[in-house]
C-alpha positions in Angstrom: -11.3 22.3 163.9 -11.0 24.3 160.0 -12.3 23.1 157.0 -9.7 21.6 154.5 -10.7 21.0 150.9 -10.4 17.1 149.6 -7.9 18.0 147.4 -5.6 19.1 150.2 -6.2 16.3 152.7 -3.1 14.5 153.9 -3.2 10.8 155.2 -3.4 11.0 159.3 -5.7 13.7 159.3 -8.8 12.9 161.7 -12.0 13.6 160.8 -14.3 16.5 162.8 -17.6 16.2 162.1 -19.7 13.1 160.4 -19.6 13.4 156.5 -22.7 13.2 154.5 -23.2 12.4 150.8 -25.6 14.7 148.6 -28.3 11.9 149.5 -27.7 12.7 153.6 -26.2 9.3 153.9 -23.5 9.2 156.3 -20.1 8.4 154.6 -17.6 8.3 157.3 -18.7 9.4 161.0 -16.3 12.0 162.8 -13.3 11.0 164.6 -12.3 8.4 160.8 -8.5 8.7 160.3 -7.7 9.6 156.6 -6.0 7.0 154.5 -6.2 6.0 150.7 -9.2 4.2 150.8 -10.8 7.4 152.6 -9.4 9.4 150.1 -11.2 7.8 147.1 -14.3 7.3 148.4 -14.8 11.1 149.0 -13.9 11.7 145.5 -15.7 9.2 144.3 -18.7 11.0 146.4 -17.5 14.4 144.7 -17.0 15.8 148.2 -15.5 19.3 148.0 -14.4 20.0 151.9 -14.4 18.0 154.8 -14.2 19.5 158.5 -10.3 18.1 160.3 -9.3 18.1 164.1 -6.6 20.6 165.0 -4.0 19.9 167.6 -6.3 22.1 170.3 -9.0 19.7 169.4 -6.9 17.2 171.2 -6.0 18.9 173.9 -7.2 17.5 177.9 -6.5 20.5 180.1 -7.7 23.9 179.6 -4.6 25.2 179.8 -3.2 23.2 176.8 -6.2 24.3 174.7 -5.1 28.2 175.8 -1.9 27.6 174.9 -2.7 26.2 171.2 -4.9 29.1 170.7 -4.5 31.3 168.1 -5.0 33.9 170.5 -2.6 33.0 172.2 0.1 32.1 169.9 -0.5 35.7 168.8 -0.3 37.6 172.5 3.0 35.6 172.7 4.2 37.1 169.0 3.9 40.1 170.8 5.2 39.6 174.1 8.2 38.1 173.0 9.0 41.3 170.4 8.4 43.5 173.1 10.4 41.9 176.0 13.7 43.1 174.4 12.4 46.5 174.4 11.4 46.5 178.1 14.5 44.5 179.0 16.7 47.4 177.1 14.7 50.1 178.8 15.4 49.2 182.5 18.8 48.0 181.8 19.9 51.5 180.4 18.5 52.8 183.4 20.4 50.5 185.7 23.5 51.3 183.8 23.4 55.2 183.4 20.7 55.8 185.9 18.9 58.2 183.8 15.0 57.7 183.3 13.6 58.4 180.2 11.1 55.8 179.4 7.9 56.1 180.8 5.7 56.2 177.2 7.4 53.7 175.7 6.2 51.4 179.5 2.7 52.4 178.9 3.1 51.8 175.2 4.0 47.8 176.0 1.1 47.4 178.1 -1.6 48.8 175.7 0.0 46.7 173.0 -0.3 43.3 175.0 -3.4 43.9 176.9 -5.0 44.8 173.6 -4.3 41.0 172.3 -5.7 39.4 175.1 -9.2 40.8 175.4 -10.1 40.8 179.0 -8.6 40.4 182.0 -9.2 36.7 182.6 -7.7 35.4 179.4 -4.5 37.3 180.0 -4.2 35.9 183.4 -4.7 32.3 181.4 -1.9 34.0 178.3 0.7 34.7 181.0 0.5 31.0 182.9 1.2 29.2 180.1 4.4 32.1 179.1 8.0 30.8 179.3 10.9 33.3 180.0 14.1 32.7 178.8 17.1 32.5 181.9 18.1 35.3 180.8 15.0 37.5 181.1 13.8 35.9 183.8 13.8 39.3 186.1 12.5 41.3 183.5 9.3 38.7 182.6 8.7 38.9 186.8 8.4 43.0 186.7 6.6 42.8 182.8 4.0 40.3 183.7 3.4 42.3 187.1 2.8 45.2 185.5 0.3 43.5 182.9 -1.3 41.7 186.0 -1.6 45.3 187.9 -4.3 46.2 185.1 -6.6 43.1 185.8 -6.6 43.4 189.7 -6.7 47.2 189.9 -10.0 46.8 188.2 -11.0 43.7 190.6 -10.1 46.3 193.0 -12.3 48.8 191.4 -9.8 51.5 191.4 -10.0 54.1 189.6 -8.1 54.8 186.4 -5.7 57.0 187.4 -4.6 54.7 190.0 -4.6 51.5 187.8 -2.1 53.5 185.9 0.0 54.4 188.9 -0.3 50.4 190.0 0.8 49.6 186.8 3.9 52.0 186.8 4.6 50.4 189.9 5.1 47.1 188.5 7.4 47.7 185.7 9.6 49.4 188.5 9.6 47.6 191.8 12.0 44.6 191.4 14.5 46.8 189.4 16.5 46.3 192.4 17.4 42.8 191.4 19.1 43.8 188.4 21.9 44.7 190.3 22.2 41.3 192.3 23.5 38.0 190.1 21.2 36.0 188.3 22.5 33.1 189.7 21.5 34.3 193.5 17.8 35.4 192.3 17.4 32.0 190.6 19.1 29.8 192.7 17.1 26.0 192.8 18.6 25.1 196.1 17.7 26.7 198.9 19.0 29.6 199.6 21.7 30.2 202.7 21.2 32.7 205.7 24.0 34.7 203.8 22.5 34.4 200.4 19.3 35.3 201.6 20.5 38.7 203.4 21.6 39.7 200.0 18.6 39.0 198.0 16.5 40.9 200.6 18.9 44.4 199.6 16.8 44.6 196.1 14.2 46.2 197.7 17.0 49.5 199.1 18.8 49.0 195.9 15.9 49.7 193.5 15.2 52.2 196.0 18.6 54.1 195.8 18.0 53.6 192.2 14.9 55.3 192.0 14.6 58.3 194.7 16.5 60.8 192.9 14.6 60.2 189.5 12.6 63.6 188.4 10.5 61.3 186.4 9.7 58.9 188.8 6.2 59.4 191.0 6.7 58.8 195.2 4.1 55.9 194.9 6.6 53.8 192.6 9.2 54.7 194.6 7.6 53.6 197.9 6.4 50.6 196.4 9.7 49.9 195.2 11.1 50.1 198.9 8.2 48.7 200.4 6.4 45.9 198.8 8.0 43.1 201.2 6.7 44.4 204.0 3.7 42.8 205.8 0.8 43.9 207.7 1.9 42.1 210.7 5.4 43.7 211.0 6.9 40.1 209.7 8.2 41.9 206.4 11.3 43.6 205.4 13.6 46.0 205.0 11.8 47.4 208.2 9.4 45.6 209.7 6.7 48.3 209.1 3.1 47.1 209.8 -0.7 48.3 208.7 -1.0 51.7 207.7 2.7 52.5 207.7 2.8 50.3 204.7 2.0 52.7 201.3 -1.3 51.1 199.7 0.6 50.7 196.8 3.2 48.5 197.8 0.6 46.7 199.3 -1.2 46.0 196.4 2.3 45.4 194.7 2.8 42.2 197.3 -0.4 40.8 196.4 0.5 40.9 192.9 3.9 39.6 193.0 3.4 36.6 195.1 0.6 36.0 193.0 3.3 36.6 189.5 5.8 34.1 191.3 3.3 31.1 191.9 2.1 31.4 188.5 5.4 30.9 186.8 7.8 28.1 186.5 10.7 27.8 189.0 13.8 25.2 188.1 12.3 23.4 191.7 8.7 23.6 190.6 6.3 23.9 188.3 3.4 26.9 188.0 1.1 26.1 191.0 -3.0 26.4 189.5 -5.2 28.8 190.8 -6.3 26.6 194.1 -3.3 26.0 194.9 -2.3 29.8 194.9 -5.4 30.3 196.8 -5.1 28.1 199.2 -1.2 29.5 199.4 -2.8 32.6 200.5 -4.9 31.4 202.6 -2.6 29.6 204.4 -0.4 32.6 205.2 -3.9 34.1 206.7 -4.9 37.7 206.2 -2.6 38.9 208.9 0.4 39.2 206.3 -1.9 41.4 203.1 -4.5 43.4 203.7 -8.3 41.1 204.1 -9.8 44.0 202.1 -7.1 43.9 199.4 -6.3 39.9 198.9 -9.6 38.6 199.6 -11.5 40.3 196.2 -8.6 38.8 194.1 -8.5 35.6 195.6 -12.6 35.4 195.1 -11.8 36.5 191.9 -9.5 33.9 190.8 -11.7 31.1 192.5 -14.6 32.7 190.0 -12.8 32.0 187.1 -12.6 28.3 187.7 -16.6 28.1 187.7 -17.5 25.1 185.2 -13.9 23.8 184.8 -13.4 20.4 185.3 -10.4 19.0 188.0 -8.7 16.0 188.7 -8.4 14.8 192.6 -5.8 13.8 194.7 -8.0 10.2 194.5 -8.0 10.3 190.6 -11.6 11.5 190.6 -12.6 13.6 188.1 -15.5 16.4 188.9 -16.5 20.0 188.1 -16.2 23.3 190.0 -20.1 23.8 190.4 -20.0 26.7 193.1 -17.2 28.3 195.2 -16.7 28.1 199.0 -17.1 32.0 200.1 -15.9 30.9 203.3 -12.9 29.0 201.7 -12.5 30.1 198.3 -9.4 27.3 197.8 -11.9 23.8 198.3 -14.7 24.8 196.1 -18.2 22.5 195.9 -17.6 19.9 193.0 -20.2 18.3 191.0 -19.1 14.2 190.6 -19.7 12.7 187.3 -22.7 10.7 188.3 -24.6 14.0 189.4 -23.5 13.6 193.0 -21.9 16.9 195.0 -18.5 16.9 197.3 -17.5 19.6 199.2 -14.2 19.9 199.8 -14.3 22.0 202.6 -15.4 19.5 204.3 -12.7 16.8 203.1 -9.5 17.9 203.7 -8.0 14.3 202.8 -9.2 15.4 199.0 -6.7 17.6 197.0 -7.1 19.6 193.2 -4.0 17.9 191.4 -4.7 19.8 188.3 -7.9 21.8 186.3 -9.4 20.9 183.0 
């Protein structure tokens, strides 16, 4: 809501809070449209300012209200003037494959994770961004990078390693900018053939990136590495556990998480149970229990007090989270009465207020 003066109200406008004459008589209770017979009654009450509704005043689902935040409306200023600097930056190096550009990476991040605050309300900042087709690749490696800075600290690693994790995620899809958009970003489902090829980004940013003076071993590996799974089920070698660098296996973590959290042409972003519960139903054979768990209680954290809507239409609140399965969380019903979806699988989180 802002505070408008009478003399600027428009017709349509919808009034915020109750106003009061000088005699504390109510004149027109909150939620009053403005029209002309409005408008002359609070200047016939010589009312100076009356308190209006803003669009985010209107909005139902937390996410609307982040995205009609001023704080957000000014992260995305900035993202979006920064993107062609990051996209110029790795295409130059795809093209002359020469590396030169490490300040200006770290440079990006400081500027955008300064404009969101914390790590929770970038997370929110990047769900609601919308790449362009044709930085589509680039947005999956920038927003990596910026998400490497909010779990290395869920992680509790320490600085110098957040740093190297972010590094890691401006770097380890580079590989894809040598395949053709329209193979990465296909709708349909991919073919055997098709697929075979997409999996070759991981040795192509690799081939890109071993020779590079200015480019750490950890980036490099993570590049290579950060499709393989702990149960040998991965690629481009199958490796499992411990022959899989911890960096690349914090990168998976990270860029499943990046890929469920941003719209596809055959979906739209999947909310933070539904990534969970995505997770979870891979199992903890695939990432690390040590590494995914902590983010996954993380994210299910965040969601303390927010209201959801159920497959059944209900609506309820997220009053405590399921440590034991963090993706069906205990509700809080409207009428003061608990569910616990844990123990109702029938019941499904179609969306979070």
């Amino acid at each position: 809501m802002k505070d408008v003066a009478r003399m600027t109200l428009e017709k349509g406008m919808i009034i915020g809070e109750d106003v009061y004459n000088y005699r504390n008589e109510l004149l027109f209770p909150k939620d009053t449209v403005i029209d002309e017979k409005v408008l002359k009654k609070l200047e016939h009450h010589s009312i100076i300012c009356v308190t209006i509704k803003e669009d985010i005043d209107f909005a139902t689902t937390h996410f609307e209200k982040v995205r009609l935040s001023k704080e957000f409306q000014a992260f995305q200023l900035t993202y979006n003037n920064c993107m062609p600097i990051y996209a110029k930056l790795m295409n130059t190096f795809v093209e002359t494959g020469v590396w030169k550009g490490t300040r200006q990476l770290m440079d990006i991040h400081l500027k955008l994770t300064a404009c969101a605050g914390n790590g929770e309300a970038l997370l929110d900042f990047l769900y609601n961004m919308l790449p362009r087709e044709d930085t589509m690749t680039h947005a999956h490696c920038l927003n990596s990078a910026l998400l490497a800075g909010v779990f290395g600290t869920w992680w509790n690693l320490s600085n110098e390693d957040i740093v190297r994790l972010i590094q890691c995620g401006f770097f380890y899809d580079i590989g894809k900018l040598r395949l053709p958009q329209e193979l990465l970003w296909k709708s349909e489902k991919l073919t055997d053939l098709e697929y075979t090829r997409l999996k070759t980004h991981t040795m192509l940013g690799y081939e890109l990136l071993k020779d590079q003076e200015r480019i750490e071993e950890y980036v490099i590996k993570a590049t290579l590495q950060h499709h393989e799974r702990c149960d040998g089920s991965g690629y481009p070698s199958r490796l499992r556990g411990d022959k899989i660098n911890i960096f690349a296996k914090y990168i998976a973590v990270i860029d499943a998480y990046e890929a469920m959290t941003s719209i596809r042409t055959y979906r739209q972003a999947l909310h933070p149970f539904q990534i969970i519960e995505n997770f979870e139903r891979e199992g903890y054979e695939k990432y690390e229990k040590d590494i995914l768990q902590p983010i996954l209680y993380h994210i299910a954290a965040t969601q303390l007090g927010f209201m959801v809507r159920l497959s059944n239409d209900e609506k309820a609140t997220v009053f405590t989270i399921n440590k034991d399965n963090l993706s069906r969380p205990l509700l809080k019903r409207e009428d003061g009465s608990y569910l616990d979806l844990s123990s109702n699988p029938d019941l499904t989180i179609v969306s979070i207020f």
